[in-house]
C-alpha positions, 0 to 999 in steps of 0.5 A: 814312467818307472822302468817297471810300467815301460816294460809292462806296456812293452810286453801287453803291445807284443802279446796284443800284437801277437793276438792282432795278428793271430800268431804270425807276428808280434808288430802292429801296436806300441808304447805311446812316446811319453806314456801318453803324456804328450796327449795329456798336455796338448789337450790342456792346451785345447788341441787335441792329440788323439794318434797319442791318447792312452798308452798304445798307438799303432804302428801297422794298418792293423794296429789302426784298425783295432785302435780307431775305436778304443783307447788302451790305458795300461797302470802296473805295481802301484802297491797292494790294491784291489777291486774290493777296496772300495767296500773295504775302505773306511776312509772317504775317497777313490780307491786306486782301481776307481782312479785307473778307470777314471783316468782312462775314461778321461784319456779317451777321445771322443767315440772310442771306448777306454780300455784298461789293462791292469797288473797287481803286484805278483798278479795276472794282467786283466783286460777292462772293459765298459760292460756295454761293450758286451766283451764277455768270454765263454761261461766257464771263464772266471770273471768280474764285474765292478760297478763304480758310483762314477764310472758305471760297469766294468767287465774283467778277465785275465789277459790270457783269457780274452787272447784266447776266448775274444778274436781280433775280429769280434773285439772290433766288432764289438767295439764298433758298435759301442764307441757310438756313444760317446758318454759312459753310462752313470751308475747309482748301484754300490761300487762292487756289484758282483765277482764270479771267479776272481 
């Protein structure tokens, strides 16, 4: 873990903390200890480490609240990347932003939803989530959606847009009622199906 990413999840727990808790403070979530590392290992193990999947855990009953039905993964910096890049690619293989989902979709337990967060250098940071969860803002927000061949839809926003369009309350309600399932749907659309706003 770079003291770059440490930060950049530092500073998502606060804002998401923050909007947890409609404005009155900024506890409730934090850093994984290890960056989720520990989870990674015992699952190679057999065991299963759930309160330490991802890159978020809670620290308040509101933070457990929101965390019993997805599961953040948190990737910043990692050079020049974009969501284009697997249309623009010459060379077999995943492009960065296929592999961030992929891992997230594997650092998840069992009924909850992955949830990615994601920051390019000198970018936003932007919310990611299955599109069957339906987290969409207001029509007039800028978006994106990303079909990969693997991972099936994505939806994507700025960070600062879901804080202020989605309330903690229809995020886990919205969540609640997508976790069900357990596997993500599979794709066979090309990897980019449509970008509005970017």
């Amino acid at each position: 873990m770079s003291s770059k990413g440490g930060s950049f999840e530092r500073e998502v727990c606060k804002e998401l903390s923050t909007w947890l808790n409609h404005g009155a403070n900024d506890e409730g979530l934090w850093r994984t200890s290890s960056s989720g590392g520990r989870s990674t290992v015992r699952r190679k193990d057999g065991r299963r480490a759930d309160a330490h999947a991802g890159d978020i855990v809670a620290t308040t009953a509101e933070g457990v609240a929101l965390l019993r039905h997805v599961c953040f993964e948190l990737k910043t910096g990692y050079g020049r990347w974009s969501v284009q890049d697997d249309i623009d690619r010459t060379q077999p293989g995943k492009s960065k932003f296929a592999k961030f989902v992929e891992q997230a979709v594997r650092q998840c337990p069992s009924g909850k939803l992955p949830v990615l967060i994601t920051r390019r250098l000198g970018g936003h940071a932007m919310m990611w989530t299955p599109e069957r969860m339906h987290c969409t803002p207001l029509e007039d927000a800028p978006t994106i959606r990303v079909c990969l061949s693997t991972e099936g839809e994505w939806f994507g926003m700025t960070l600062s847009t879901f804080k202020t369009r989605i309330t903690p309350e229809r995020f886990m309600f919205l969540a609640m009622h997508s976790s069900s399932a357990i596997a993500l749907p599979q794709a066979k659309a090309n990897p980019l199906k449509r970008t509005r706003g970017v």
